[in-house]
matplotlib code that plots the C-alpha trace (Angstrom):
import matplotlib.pyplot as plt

x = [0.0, 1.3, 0.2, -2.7, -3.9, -2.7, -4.6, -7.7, -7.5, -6.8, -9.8, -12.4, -11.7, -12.1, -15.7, -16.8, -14.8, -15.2, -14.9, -11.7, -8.7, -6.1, -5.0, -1.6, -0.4, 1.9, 4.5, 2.3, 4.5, 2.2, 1.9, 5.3, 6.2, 7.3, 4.8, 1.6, 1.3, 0.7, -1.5, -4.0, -3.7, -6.3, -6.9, -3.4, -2.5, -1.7, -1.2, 1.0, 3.1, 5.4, 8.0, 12.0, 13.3, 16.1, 17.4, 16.3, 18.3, 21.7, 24.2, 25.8, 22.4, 21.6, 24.8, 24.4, 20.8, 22.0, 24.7, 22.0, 19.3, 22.5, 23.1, 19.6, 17.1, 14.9, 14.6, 16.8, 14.0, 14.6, 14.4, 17.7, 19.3, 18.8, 20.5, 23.5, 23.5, 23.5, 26.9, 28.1, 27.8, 29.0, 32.4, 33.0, 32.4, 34.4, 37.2, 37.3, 37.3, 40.4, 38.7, 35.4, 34.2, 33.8, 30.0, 30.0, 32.6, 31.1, 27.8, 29.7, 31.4, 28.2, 26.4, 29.4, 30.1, 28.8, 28.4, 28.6, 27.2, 23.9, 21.3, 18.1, 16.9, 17.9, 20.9, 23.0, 25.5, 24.4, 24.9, 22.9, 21.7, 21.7, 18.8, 20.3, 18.1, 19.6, 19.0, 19.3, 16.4, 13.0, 11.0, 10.3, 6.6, 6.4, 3.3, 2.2, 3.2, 3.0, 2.5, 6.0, 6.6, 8.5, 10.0, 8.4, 9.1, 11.0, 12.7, 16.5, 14.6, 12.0, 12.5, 8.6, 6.6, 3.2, 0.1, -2.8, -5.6, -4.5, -7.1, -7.6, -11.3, -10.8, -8.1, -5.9, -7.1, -11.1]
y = [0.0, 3.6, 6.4, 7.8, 4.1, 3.2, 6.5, 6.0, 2.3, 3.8, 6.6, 4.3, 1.7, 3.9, 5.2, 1.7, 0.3, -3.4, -6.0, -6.9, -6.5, -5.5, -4.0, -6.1, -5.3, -7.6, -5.7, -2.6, 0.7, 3.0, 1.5, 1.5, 5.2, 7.2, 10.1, 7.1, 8.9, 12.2, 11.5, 9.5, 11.0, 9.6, 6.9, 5.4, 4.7, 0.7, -0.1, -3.2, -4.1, -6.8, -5.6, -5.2, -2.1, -0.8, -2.0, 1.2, -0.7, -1.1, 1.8, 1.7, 2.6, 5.1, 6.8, 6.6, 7.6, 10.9, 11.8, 11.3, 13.9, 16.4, 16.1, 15.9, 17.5, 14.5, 11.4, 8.3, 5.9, 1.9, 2.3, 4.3, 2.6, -0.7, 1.0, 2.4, -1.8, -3.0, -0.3, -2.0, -5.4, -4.6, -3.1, -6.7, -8.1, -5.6, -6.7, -10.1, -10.0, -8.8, -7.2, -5.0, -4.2, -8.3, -8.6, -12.0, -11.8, -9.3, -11.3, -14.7, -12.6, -10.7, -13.8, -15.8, -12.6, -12.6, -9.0, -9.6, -6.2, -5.6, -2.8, -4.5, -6.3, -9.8, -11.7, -11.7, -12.3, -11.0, -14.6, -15.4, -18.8, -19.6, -17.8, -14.6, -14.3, -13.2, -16.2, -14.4, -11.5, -11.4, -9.1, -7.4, -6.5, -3.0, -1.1, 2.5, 3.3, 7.3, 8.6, 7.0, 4.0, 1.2, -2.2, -4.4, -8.5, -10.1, -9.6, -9.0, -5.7, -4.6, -1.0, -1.5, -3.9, -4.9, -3.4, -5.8, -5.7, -3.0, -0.8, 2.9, 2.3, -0.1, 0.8, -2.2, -4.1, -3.9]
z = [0.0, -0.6, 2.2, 1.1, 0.6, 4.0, 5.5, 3.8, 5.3, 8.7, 8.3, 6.8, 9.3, 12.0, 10.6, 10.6, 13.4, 12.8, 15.4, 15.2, 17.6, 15.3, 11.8, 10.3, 7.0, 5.7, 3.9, 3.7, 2.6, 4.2, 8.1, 8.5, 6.9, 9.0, 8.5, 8.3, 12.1, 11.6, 8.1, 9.8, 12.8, 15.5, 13.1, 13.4, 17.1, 17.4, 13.0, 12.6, 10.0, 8.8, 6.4, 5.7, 7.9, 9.1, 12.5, 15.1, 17.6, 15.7, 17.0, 13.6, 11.8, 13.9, 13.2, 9.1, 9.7, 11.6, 9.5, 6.1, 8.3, 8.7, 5.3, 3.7, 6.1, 6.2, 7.5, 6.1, 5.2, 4.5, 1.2, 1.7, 4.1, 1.7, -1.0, 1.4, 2.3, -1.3, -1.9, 1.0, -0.8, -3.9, -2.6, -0.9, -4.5, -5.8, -3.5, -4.3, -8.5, -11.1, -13.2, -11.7, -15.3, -15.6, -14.9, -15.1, -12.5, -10.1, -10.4, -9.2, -6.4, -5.0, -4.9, -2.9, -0.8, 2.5, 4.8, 8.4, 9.4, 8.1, 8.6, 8.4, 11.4, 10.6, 12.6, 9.1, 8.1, 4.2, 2.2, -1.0, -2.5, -6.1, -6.8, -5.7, -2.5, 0.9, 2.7, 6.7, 5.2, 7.1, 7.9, 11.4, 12.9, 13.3, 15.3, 15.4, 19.2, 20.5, 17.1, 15.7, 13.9, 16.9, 15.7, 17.8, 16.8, 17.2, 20.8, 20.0, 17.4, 19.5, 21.0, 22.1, 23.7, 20.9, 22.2, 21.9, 21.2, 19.0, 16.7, 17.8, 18.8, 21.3, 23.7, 25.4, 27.8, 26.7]

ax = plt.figure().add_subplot(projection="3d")
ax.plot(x, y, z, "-o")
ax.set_aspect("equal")
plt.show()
């Protein structure tokens, strides 16, 4: 979902307010942006989602995050911080071939490099299977906690506990 999606869910939810106990997206781009909070304002308190984010708890991230803000004025989203990663990954590919303008090469090394530092909230290292996937990648459960977006599950990401049940019309504990 994109943000006006994602607040249009959030508003038209909260007209109807179904019987349920929480809202999840799974890999929705609007729950987890950072400005999902202030868009859909009373309508957002307690929004989950499941999706690839930076890791809010990793000093390191936090440092390349401030030093983007300083230098941009805005927020470093994931988006960002995924392509800082994937720089990352191809300089350790670079490192290992003779010649960098052999793509066939470069493709063999990035796929049998491995990065043992990574940004997104998985225990890493950064390894790849045949098919090119990063087999250490899932995704973390985010929830919309004091108007900010708070990394939530699993334990060794969460800066939050998960409120539950979790939709703005019906407050914890009822």
């Amino acid at each position: 979902g994109y943000d006006n999606d994602g607040v249009a869910i959030a508003n038209n939810a909260a007209d109807v307010q179904p019987e349920i106990k929480a809202v999840y997206g799974v890999a929705n781009g609007a729950f987890d942006l950072p400005q999902f909070p202030t868009d859909a304002g009373e309508s957002a308190p307690y929004y989950f989602d499941a999706n690839y984010h930076f890791d809010a708890t990793n000093e390191r991230v936090n440092d390349i995050r401030t030093r983007f803000e300083e230098q941009y004025g805005e927020e470093m989203r994931t988006s960002a911080v995924l392509a800082y990663q994937a720089v990352e990954v191809i300089a350790a590919a670079l490192g290992e071939v003779e010649d960098p303008t052999d793509a066939v090469a470069l493709s063999e090394a990035i796929r049998a490099v491995e990065v043992s530092d990574p940004l997104l909230t998985f225990p890493g290292p950064i390894a790849f299977d045949e098919a090119g996937e990063n087999t250490n990648a899932r995704p973390v459960v985010m929830q919309v906690l004091d108007n900010e977006i708070k990394q939530v599950y699993p334990k060794e990401f969460a800066e939050a506990e998960p409120v539950f049940p979790a939709v703005p019309w019906s407050p914890p504990g009822q």
